[in-house]
C-alpha angles and dihedrals in degrees: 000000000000109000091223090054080044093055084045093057098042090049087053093052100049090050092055085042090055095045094047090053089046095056087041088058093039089050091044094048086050089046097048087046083060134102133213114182110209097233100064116092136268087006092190093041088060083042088057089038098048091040087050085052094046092049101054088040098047089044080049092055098046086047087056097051094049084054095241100126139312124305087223095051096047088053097055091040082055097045102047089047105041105016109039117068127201124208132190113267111266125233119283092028124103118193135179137158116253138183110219103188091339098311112114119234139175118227118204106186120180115240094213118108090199090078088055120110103205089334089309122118131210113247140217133189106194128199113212109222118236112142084268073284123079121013136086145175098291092048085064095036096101091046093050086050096060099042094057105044096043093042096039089230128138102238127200121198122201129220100202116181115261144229137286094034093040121028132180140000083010101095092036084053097052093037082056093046096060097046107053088042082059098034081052092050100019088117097027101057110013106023095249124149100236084201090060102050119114126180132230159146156146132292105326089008095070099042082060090053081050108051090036085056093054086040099059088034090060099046089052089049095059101039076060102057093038074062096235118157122238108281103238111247093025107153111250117254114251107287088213140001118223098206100187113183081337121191100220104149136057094169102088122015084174090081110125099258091053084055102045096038097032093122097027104123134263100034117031120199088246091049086058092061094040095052098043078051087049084056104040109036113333107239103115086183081094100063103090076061098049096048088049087057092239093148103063117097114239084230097060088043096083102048086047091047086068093051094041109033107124083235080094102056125085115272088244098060091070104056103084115079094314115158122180109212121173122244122277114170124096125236123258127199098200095062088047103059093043087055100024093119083063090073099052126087099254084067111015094033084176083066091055126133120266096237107047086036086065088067094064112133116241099296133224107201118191117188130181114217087223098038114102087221096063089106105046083058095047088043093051086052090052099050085050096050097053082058094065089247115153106249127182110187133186127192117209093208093194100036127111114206113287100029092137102072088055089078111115093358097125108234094004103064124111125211096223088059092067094041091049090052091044088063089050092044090051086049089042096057081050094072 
């Protein structure tokens, strides 16, 4: 071999070899910054889980410096290809892709008589999590499944479009758009009561169940006081929400469950800012702000501090490593007006206003005890409580943010995910 073919190859070599030492450095720092409780449950099997989504994200990010392609879409590529797992279809279930007003949904209807009122069926429109950011149909198609065929409820899943390349009130938009088409030709078409369909979903799923209910609460509102009837024909408004490990605040990322569960994989205290910034503007510069709470004006503070005051929360949810600390960081203007829309109830629906809160549906809250959304989801249940709002809640003691995706998936389910879908199954055969 020529020596100079032989230098080439050498070069080449040490470079992947580098590299390779380099992600490897990257994956084990990541690893060695996270945090596994040991109550939560199958310890070893999240290790496995959190050092497989470090690996494809670091790799992504060292695809993206080299200029290859973007970190974002090399995640999703990784994670519809390795980590989502797609079974047949199992026996009494019927599904088929759909488009509703140009947004594109899988349907998954039972093909059992026995789950029908009167020939009508219950419905459901679901919202896949994501952090506005990763997640799709296909990511949600095991839960769906499960949910219809042991529910007996026709359940439509909604592919919204997703950030960065789309930001708000895109996804909300396109979340509003399906589910008003199906709530018009729910009977019709698929022998739905339109008066029976709730609407649900996980992290950010659910924020957007949330948001969609006080936006079609609020429209209805003020179509009442212009004094305008009832259009003939005008879709129903959702009869429930289903809010499971829900993401409904952007005010305060100190509450007890951000700091106790700050480092506890998948979602880390500092991913929740970044992906509410993904959904709002991009820049994710401004997250050490955000996380300081900087953009928050001293004269909302007091009336959030109502809705968010750890007084709220269960007694026990202040016993592990919570520490209150008053707030030290000064305002700036400058954060605010890039994030204002955050504040607000289409994207913080904890922030909400009183009166159009009120007009929640009859609410299903799921929490995770080591997820660092767990109290946005127990200050949300008590808000609508207050409100005098039904609201039937269940905790998953042992469970981390995003367990329930782990249901059917081989080697990578989880056992509290199908405890966690039985009890909104059992809500879900209530409506």
């Amino acid at each position: 071999m020529d020596i100079g073919w032989a230098i080439l190859i050498i070069g080449f070599a040490a470079i992947f070899a580098a590299l390779l030492l380099l992600v490897n450095g990257i994956i084990y720092s990541e690893m060695m910054n996270s945090e596994i409780p040991r109550g939560l449950g199958n310890r070893g099997k999240l290790h496995a889980v959190h050092g497989l989504l470090v690996g494809v994200a670091v790799v992504g990010r060292v695809l993206e410096r080299l200029g290859l392609c973007h970190q974002v879409s090399f995640t999703r590529w990784c994670r519809s290809c390795f980590l989502t797992r797609t079974n047949p279809v199992p026996p009494g279930l019927r599904v088929k892709d759909r488009d509703f007003s140009g947004v594109p949904v899988r349907i998954y209807e039972p093909t059992s008589t026995t789950s029908a009122l009167k020939g009508l069926r219950r419905g459901l429109v679901y919202f896949h999590g994501g952090g506005w950011v990763m997640g799709s149909i296909d990511s949600a198609d095991e839960v769906c499944r499960y949910l219809a065929k042991e529910s007996g409820t026709t359940v439509v899943s909604v592919g919204y479009r997703l950030a960065p390349e789309h930001r708000y009130p895109t996804q909300l938009d396109d979340c509003q758009a399906a589910t008003c088409h199906f709530l018009s030709v729910a009977e019709a078409e698929f022998g739905v009561d339109p008066g029976r369909v709730a609407v649900g979903g996980d992290s950010t799923g659910g924020n957007l169940a949330a948001a969609l209910c006080l936006r079609l609460a609020a429209a209805a509102a003020e179509t009442e006081n212009d004094g305008k009837e009832q259009e003939e024909g005008r879709p129903a408004l959702p009869c429930a929400q289903l809010l499971l490990c829900p993401a409904l605040q952007m005010a305060d990322f100190s509450t007890p469950s951000y700091q106790q569960n700050q480092a506890v994989p998948p979602l880390f205290r500092g991913r929740a800012a970044f992906y509410f910034l993904q959904y709002l503007c991009g820049d994710a510069t401004l997250c050490p702000d955000v996380l300081d709470g900087v953009h928050v004006p001293p004269e909302l503070w007091p009336r959030y501090r109502d809705w968010l005051s750890s007084s709220n929360l269960p007694q026990e949810c202040l016993a592990r490593g919570y520490r209150r600390h008053p707030a030290t960081a000064e305002y700036d203007a400058e954060v605010y007006h890039a994030i204002k829309e955050g504040l607000r109830g289409e994207v913080s629906p904890l922030l909400a206003d009183e009166a159009i809160l009120r007009k929640s549906p009859p609410t299903f809250l799921l929490t995770c005890e080591y997820d660092v959304l767990r109290d946005d989801g127990l200050l949300y249940r008590k808000r609508l409580l207050d409100l005098g709002v039904e609201v039937a809640w269940q905790h998953v003691g042992d469970g981390f943010h995003g367990v329930l995706n782990y249901i059917n998936q081989g080697w990578l389910s989880f056992p509290a995910a199908t405890r966690a879908l039985d009890w909104v199954v059992d809500f879900v055969k209530t409506l």
